[in-house]
SENU-983618 format. One record per residue (C-alpha): residue number from 0; residue in three letters; x, y, z. Coordinates in Angstrom, 3 decimals, padded with zeros to 6 digits. Layout:
N
     k     r          X          Y          Z
   NUM   ala          X          Y          Z
...
***
This chain:
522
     k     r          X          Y          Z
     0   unk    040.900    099.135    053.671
     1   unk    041.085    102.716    052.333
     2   unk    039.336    105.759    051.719
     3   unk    039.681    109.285    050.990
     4   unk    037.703    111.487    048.387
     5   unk    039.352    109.802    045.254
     6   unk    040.085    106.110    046.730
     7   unk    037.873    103.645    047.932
     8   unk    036.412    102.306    050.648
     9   unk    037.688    099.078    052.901
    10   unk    037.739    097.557    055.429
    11   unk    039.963    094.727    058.179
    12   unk    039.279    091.223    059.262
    13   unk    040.057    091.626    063.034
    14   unk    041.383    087.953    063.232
    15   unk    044.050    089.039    060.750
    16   unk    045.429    091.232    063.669
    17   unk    047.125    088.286    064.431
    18   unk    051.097    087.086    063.421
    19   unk    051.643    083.555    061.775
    20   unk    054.543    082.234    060.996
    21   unk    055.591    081.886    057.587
    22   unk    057.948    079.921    055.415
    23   unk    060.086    080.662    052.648
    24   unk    059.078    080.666    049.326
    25   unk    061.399    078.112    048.727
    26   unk    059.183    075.603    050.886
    27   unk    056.731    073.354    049.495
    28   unk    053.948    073.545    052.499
    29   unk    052.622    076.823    050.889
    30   unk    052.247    075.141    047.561
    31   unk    050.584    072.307    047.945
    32   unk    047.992    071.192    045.341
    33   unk    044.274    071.153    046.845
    34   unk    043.422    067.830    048.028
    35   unk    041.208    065.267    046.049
    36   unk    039.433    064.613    049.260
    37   unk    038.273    068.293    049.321
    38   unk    037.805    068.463    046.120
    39   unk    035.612    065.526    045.473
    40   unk    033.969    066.304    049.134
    41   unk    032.603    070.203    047.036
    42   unk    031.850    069.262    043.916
    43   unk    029.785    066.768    045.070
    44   unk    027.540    069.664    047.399
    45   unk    027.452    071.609    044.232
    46   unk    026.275    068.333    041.613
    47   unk    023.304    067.783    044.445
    48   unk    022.210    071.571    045.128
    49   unk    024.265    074.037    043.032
    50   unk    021.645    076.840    044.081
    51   unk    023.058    076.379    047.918
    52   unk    026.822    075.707    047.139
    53   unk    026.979    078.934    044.560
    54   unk    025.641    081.279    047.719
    55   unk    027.759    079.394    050.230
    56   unk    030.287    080.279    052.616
    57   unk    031.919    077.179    053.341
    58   unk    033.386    076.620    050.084
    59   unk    035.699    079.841    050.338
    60   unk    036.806    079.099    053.780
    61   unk    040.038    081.263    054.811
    62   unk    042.499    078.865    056.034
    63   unk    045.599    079.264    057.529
    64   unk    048.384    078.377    054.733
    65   unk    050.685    076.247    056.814
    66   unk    048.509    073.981    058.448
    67   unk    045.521    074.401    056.351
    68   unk    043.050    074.669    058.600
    69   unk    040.295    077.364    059.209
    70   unk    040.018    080.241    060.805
    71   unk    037.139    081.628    061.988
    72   unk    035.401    084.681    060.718
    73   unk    035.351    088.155    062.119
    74   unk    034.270    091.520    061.242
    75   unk    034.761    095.286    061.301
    76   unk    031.203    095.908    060.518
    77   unk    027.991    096.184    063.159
    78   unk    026.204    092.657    063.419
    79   unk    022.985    095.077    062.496
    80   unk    024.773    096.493    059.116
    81   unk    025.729    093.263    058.142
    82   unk    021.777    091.936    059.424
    83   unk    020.333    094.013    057.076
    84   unk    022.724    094.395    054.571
    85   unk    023.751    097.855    054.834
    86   unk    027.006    096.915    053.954
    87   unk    026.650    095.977    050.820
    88   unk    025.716    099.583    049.737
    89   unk    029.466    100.428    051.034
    90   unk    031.271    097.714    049.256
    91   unk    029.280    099.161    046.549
    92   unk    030.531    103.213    047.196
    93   unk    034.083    101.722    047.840
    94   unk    034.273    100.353    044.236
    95   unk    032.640    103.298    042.925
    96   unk    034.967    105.427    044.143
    97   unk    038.170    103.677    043.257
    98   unk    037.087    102.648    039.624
    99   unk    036.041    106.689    039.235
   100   unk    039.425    107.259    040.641
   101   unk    040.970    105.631    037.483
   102   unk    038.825    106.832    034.745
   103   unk    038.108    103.358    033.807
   104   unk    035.908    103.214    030.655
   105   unk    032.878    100.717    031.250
   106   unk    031.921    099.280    028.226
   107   unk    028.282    097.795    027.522
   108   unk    028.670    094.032    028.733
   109   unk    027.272    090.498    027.215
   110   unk    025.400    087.787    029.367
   111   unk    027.777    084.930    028.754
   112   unk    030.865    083.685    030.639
   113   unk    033.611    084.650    027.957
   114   unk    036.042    086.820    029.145
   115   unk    034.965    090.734    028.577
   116   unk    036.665    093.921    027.475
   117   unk    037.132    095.601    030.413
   118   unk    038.375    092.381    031.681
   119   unk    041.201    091.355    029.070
   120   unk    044.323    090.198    031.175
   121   unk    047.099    091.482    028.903
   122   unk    045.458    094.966    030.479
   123   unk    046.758    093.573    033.661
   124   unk    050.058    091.773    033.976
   125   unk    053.323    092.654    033.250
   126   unk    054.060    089.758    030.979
   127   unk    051.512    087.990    028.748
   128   unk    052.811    084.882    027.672
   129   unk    050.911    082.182    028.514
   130   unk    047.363    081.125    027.607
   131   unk    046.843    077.586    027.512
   132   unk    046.657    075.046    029.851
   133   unk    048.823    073.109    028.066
   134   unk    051.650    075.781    027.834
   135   unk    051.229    076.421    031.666
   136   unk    051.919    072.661    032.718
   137   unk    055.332    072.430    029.822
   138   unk    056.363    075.608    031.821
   139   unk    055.882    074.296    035.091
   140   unk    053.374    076.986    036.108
   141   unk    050.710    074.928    038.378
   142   unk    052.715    076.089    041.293
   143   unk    054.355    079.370    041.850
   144   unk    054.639    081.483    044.533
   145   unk    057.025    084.786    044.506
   146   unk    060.692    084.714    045.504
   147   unk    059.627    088.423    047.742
   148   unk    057.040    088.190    050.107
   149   unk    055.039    091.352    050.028
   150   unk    054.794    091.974    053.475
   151   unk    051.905    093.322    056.489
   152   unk    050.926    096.023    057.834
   153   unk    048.381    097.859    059.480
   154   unk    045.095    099.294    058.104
   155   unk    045.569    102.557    060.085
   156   unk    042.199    102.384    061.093
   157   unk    041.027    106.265    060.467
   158   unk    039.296    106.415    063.981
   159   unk    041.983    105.799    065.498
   160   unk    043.685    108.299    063.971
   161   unk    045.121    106.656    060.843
   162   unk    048.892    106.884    061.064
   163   unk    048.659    109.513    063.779
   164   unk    047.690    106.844    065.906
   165   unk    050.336    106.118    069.207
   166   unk    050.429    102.645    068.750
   167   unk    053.456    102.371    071.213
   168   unk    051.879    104.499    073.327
   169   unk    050.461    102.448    076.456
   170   unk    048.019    105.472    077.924
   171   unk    046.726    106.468    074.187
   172   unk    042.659    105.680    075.011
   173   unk    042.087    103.477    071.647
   174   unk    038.650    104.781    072.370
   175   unk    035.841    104.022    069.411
   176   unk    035.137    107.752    069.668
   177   unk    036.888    109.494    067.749
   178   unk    037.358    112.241    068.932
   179   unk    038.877    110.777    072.582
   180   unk    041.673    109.701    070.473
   181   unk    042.417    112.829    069.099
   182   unk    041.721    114.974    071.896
   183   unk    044.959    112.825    073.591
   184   unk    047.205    113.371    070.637
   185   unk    046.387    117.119    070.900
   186   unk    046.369    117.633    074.387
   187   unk    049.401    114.471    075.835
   188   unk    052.962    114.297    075.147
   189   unk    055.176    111.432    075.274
   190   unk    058.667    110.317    074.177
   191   unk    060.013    110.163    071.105
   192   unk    060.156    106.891    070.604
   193   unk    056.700    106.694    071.453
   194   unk    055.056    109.278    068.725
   195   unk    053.283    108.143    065.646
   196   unk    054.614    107.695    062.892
   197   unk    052.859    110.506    061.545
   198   unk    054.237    112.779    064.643
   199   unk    057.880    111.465    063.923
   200   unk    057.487    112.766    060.614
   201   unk    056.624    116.205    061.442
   202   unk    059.377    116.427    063.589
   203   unk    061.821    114.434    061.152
   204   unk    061.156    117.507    058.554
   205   unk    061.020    120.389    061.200
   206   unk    057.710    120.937    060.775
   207   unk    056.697    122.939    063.768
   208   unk    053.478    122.950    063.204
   209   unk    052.764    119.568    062.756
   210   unk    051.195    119.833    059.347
   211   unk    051.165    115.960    058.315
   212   unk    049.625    115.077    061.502
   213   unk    046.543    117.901    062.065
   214   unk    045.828    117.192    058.157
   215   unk    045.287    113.336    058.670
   216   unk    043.026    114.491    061.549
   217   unk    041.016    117.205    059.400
   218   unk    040.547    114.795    056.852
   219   unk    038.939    112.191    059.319
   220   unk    036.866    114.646    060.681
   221   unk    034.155    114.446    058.230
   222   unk    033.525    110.943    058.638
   223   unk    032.420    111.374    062.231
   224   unk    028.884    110.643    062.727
   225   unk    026.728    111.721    065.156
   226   unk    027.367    109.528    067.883
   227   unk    031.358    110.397    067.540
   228   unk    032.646    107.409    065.788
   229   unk    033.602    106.534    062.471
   230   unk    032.704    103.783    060.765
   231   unk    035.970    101.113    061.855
   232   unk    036.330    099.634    058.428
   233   unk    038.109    102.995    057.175
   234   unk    041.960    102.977    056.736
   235   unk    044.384    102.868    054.323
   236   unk    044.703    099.629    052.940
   237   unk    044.262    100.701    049.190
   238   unk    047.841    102.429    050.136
   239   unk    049.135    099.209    052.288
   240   unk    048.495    096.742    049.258
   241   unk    050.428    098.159    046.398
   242   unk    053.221    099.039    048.688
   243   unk    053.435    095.788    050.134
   244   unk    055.316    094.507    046.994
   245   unk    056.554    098.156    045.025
   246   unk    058.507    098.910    048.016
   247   unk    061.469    096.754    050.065
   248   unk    060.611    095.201    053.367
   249   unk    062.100    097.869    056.457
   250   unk    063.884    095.081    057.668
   251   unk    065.330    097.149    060.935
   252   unk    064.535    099.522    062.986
   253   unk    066.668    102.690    062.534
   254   unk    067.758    106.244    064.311
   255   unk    068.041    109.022    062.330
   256   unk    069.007    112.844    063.122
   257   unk    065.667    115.503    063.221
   258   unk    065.576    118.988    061.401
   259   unk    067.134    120.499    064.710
   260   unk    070.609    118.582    064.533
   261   unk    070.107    117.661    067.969
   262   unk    066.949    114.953    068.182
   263   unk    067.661    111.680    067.539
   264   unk    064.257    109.754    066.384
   265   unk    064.001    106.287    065.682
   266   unk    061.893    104.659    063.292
   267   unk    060.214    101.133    063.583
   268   unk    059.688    098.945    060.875
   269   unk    055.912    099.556    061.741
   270   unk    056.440    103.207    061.616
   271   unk    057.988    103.315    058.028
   272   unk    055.601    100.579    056.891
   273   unk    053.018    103.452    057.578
   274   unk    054.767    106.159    055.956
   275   unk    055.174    103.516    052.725
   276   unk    051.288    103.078    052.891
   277   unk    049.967    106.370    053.439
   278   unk    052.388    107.679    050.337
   279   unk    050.672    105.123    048.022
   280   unk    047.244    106.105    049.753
   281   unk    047.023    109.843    048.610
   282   unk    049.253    110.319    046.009
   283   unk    047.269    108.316    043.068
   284   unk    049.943    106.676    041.429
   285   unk    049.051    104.987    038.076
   286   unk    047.121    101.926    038.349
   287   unk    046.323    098.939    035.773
   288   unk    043.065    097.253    036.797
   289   unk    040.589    094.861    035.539
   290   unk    036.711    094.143    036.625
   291   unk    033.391    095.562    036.680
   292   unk    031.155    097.256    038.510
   293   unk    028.060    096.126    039.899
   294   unk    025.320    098.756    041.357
   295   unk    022.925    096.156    042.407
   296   unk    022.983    095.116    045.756
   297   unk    021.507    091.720    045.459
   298   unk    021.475    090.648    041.830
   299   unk    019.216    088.760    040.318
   300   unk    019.856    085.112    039.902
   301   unk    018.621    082.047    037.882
   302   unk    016.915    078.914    038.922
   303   unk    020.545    077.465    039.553
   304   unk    021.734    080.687    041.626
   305   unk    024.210    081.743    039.355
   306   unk    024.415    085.445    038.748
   307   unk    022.612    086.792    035.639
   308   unk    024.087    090.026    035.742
   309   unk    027.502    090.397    033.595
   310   unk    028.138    093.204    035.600
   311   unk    027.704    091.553    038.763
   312   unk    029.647    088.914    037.130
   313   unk    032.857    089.996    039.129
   314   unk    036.266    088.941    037.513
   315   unk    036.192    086.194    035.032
   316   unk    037.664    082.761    035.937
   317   unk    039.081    082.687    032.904
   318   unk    040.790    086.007    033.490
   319   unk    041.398    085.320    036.936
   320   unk    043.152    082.013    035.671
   321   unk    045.443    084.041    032.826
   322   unk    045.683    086.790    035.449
   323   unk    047.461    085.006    038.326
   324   unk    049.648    082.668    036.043
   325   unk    050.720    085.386    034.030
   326   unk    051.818    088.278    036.851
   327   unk    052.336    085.630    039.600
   328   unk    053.770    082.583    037.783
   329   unk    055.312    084.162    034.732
   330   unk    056.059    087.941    035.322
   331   unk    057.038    087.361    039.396
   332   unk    055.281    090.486    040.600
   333   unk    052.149    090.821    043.346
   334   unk    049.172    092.143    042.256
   335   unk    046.002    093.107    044.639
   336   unk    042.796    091.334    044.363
   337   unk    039.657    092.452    045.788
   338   unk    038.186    089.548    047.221
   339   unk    034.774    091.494    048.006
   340   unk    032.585    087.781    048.363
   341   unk    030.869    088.647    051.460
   342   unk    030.985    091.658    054.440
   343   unk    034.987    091.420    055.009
   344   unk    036.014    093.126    052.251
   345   unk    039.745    092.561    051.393
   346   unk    042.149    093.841    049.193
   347   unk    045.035    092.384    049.779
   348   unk    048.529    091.636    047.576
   349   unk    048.978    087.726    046.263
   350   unk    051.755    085.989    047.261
   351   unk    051.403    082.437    045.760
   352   unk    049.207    079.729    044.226
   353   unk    048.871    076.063    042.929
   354   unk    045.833    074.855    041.161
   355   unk    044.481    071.277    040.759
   356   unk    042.146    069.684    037.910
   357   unk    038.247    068.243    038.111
   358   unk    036.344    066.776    035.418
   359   unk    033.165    068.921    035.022
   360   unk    031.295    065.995    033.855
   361   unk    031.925    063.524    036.379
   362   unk    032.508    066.468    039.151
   363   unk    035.431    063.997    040.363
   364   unk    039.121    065.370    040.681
   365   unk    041.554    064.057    038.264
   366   unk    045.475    064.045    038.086
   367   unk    045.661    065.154    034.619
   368   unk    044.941    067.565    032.526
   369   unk    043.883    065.270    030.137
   370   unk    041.315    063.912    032.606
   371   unk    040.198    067.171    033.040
   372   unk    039.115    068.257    029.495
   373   unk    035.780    067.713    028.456
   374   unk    034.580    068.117    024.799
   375   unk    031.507    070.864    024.898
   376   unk    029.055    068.991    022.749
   377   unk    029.353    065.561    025.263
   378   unk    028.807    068.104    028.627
   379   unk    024.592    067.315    028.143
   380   unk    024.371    068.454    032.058
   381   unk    025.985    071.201    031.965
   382   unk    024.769    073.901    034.696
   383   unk    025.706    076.822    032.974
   384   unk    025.473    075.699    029.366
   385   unk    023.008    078.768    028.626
   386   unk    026.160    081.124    029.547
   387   unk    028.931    079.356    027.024
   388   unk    030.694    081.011    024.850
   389   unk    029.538    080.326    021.388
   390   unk    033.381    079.747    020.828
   391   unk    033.722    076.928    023.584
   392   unk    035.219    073.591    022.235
   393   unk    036.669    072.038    025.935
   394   unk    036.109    072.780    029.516
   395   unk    038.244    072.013    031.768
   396   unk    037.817    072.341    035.641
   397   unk    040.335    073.790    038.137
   398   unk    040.648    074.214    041.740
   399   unk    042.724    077.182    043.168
   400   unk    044.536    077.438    045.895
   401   unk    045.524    081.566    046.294
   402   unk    047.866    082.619    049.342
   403   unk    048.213    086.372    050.003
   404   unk    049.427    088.949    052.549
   405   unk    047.350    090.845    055.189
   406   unk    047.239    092.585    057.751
   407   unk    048.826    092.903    060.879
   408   unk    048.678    095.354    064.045
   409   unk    051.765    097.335    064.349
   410   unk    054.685    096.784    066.815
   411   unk    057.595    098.133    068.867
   412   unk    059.883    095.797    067.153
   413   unk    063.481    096.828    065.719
   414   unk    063.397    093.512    063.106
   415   unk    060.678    093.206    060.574
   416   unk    060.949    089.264    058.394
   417   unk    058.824    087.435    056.316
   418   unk    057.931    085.370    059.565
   419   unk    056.032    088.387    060.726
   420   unk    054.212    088.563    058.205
   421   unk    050.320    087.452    058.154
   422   unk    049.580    084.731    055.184
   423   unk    046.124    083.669    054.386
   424   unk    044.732    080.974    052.052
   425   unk    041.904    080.420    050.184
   426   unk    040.643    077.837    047.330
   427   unk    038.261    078.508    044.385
   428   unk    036.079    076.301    042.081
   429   unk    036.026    076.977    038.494
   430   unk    036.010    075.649    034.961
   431   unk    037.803    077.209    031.523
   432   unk    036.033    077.527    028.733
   433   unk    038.461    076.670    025.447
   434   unk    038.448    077.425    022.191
   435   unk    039.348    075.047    019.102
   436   unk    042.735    075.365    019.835
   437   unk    042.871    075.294    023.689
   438   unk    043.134    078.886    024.143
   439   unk    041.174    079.869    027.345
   440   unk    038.411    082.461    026.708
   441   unk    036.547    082.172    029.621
   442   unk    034.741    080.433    032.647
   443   unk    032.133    080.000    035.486
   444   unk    032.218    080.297    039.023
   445   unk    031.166    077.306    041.300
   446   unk    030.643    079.358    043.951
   447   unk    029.081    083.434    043.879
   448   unk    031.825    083.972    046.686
   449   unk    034.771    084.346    044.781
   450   unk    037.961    087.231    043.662
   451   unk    035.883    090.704    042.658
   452   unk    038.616    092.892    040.990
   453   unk    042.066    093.065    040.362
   454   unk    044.628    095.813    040.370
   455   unk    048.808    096.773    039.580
   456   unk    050.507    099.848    039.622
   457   unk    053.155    099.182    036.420
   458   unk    056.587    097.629    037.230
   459   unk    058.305    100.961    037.075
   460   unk    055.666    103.322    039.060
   461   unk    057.021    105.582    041.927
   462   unk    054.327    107.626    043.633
   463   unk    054.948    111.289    043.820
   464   unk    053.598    113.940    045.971
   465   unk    052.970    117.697    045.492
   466   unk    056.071    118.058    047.542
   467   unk    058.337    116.132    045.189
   468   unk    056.367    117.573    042.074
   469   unk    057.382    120.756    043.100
   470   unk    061.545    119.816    043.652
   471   unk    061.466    118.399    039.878
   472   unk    060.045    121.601    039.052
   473   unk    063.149    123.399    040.697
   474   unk    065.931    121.334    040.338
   475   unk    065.711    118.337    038.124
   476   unk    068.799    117.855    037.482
   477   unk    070.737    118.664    041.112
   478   unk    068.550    116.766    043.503
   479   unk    069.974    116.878    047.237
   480   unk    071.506    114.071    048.602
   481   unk    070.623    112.847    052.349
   482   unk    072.395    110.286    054.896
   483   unk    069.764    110.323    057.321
   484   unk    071.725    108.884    060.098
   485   unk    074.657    112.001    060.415
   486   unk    072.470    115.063    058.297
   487   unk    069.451    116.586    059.196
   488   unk    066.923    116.901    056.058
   489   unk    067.914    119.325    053.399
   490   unk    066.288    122.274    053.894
   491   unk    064.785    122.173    050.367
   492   unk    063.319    119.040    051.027
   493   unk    062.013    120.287    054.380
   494   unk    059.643    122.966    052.639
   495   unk    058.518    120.957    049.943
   496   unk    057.313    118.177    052.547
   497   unk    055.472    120.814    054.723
   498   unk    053.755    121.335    051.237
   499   unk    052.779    117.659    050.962
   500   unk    051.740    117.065    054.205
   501   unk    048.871    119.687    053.594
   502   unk    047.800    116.913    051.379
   503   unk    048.128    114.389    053.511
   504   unk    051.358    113.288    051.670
   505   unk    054.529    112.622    053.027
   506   unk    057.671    113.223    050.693
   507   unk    058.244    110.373    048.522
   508   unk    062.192    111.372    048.185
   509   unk    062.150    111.360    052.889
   510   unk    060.159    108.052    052.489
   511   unk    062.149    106.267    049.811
   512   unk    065.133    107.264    051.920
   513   unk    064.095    105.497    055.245
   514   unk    063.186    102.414    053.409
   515   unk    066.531    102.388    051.749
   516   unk    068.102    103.066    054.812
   517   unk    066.303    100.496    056.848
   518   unk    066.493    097.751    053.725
   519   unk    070.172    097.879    053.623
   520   unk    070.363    097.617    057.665
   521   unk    073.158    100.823    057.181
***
């Protein structure tokens, strides 16, 4: 959930404000293979109305990844937006805005379900190794989920005051207007301990002036509307999700000496987690991403309900497929997926999966993959055979069962472990179309609710602000060194992060420091 002038817009699923606990990724009850029950139980909806199960709901239920079962639906927009579908025109700026944000080249697309050009998955992942079914089940790839578990945080809702916001603070109003909430951060004082993260900051660099904190609040100010609020979907999630998994879990809670030699400030896990977030948020690190973008806000459909628009087409299950194995399975690094399939939109980093196999023919789950193929010239009921890739030889059906991080409200607490985290799960319905010689080069959705876009920064990407940009510049070779716990900042680093913080930017060099710190538990 993000936004600022060159990232996009988001939003939070209030009933992921919630903790559940979580096992370790050595444990097999996240990676369970979807059920044939629940398999058989779908594809049998879809083989008697396919129209109704592609628009559906209930076959993208969010469950909860230890016990499976659902949990029920919330949202951060008004019942009337999402009434009269107002908020699809804002799922639609929020992709505008990030895609623009990466110069991504849009090439003219073709009405058929192979896999595009501005959807190849070697654009993606780190490693491209894989892509055949056959190669994924010799390599033991069905199931995989990450050995780090990219962890929560907040959305730092912007009315609130993004990551000004007193969350520790019992009297701060939490008021939906705006402005209430930043009247009391202007006008109320409080303890250390209890500041925002934002405020500790300012007063970590000797920043007397506050700079990081009254910029956040500028910046929000021209998303007030005329009733005072702003709309409660904005944050800074597009920050959250990449950070998640590029930087290490603040596993403790830390104290660490202020600009005047004298204050002693100590930093939550939740606080640093929002100094992590907001760095990725504004400082536009490079990004690898794959999708489309669709300007329509109901697109047309055909007599089956499937989506005649390519570029309403979202991600292709066959590169969603390659995607996932390759960066999750193979490679062992998050990525974020935009799973924009109905008014929560989420972008959120993968932690896991495990896929099962149907026959598309008999619509029946099978064991094998063997069971699973289908030659293309005996599929004579195929629903989307108009949509094939003249290429197809095989289909093969899959079921998907993706676990990933979100979000969770922020906390006084001095430990921060994988069991705080927030993990949600979803399945998916698909088949892979094959080539001649098994290679996938494409697919179709069973349902229209299903992952939009996907996004990485590269394995080796640090973010940098204007701050940092501006040290390099300096002294590239004779960088300052900083124990936070017995030195107050250097004062180089002190001016060059009252330079960032005019954008909004905390100094990646102060950031990167606390994590460290915090990390190692030093």
């Amino acid at each position: 959930m993000g936004f600022s002038s060159v990232k996009y817009l988001g939003l939070v699923n209030l009933l992921f404000l919630s903790t559940y606990p979580n096992a370790l990724a050595e444990s097999s009850e996240l990676i369970d293979y979807p059920s044939s029950e629940w398999i058989n139980t779908q594809l049998q909806e879809f083989k008697l109305k396919p129209k109704i199960f592609l628009n559906s709901q209930k076959s993208v239920e969010k469950l909860d990844p230890i016990n499976s079962k659902p949990i029920s639906s919330s949202s951060l927009f008004s019942p009337e937006q999402i009434a009269d579908g107002s908020y699809l025109e804002m799922r639609i700026q929020e992709k505008t805005h990030f895609i623009q944000s990466l110069n991504i080249h849009e090439p003219e697309l073709r009405p058929e379900s192979a896999i595009q050009t501005n959807d190849a998955p070697e654009n993606l992942v780190d490693s491209y190794s894989v892509d055949t079914l056959e190669q994924m089940e010799r390599s033991g790839l069905r199931a995989r989920q990450l050995k780090s578990q990219p962890w929560s945080d907040y959305y730092w809702a912007t009315f609130q005051g993004g990551i000004a916001h007193r969350y520790s603070d019992p009297e701060f109003p939490r008021s939906k207007i705006w402005s209430e909430n930043v009247d009391y951060l202007l006008t109320h004082s409080c303890s250390v301990d209890m500041l925002s993260p934002a405020e500790k900051y300012d007063l970590l660099v000797g920043d007397s002036r506050s700079t990081l904190t009254r910029a956040i609040l500028a910046d929000a100010k021209r998303y007030v509307k005329a009733d005072g609020t702003v709309e409660p979907w904005m944050g800074i999630c597009h920050g959250w999700a990449p950070a998640a998994f590029m930087m290490n879990r603040p596993q403790n809670s830390i104290t660490v000496l202020a600009a005047d030699g004298r204050t002693r400030i100590p930093f939550f896990p939740s606080d640093l987690k929002a100094l992590g977030s907001m760095l990725w948020a504004t400082t536009s690190p490079p990004s690898r991403f794959i999708g489309g973008r669709c300007n329509e806000r109901e697109p047309a459909q055909d007599e089956v309900g499937r989506v005649r628009s390519q570029n309403c087409f979202d991600t292709n299950p066959g590169t969603w497929h390659l995607a996932v194995i390759n960066q999750i399975g193979v490679s062992q690094r998050s990525m974020v997926m935009d799973a924009t399939f109905d008014y929560e939109v989420w972008n959120q980093p993968i932690y896991g999966y495990s896929y099962s196999y149907f026959n598309p023919i008999t619509k029946k789950a099978v064991a094998t993959l063997s069971e699973a193929l289908v030659r293309r010239d005996q599929f004579s009921q195929d629903t989307f055979h108009s949509y094939r890739h003249p290429r197809t030889a095989f289909i093969a059906g899959v079921v998907m069962k993706t676990i990933y991080t979100a979000e969770t409200l922020p906390q006084r607490s001095s430990r921060d472990t994988p069991a705080s985290d927030k993990l949600v799960a979803v399945k998916y319905i698909y088949d892979l179309e094959l080539d001649s010689d098994h290679r996938i080069i494409g697919g179709e959705w069973y349902t229209n609710k299903h992952p939009d876009f996907l996004w990485t920064p590269p394995v080796d990407t640090s973010p940098t602000s204007e701050g940092d940009k501006l040290l390099n510049q300096r002294t590239p070779q004779t960088q300052a060194r900083w124990n936070p716990k017995t030195e107050p900042v250097p004062s180089s680093w002190g001016e060059a992060a009252k330079v960032s913080s005019r954008y909004r930017q905390p100094l990646a060099r102060i950031v990167e420091s606390l994590f460290e710190l915090s990390h190692l538990g030093l």
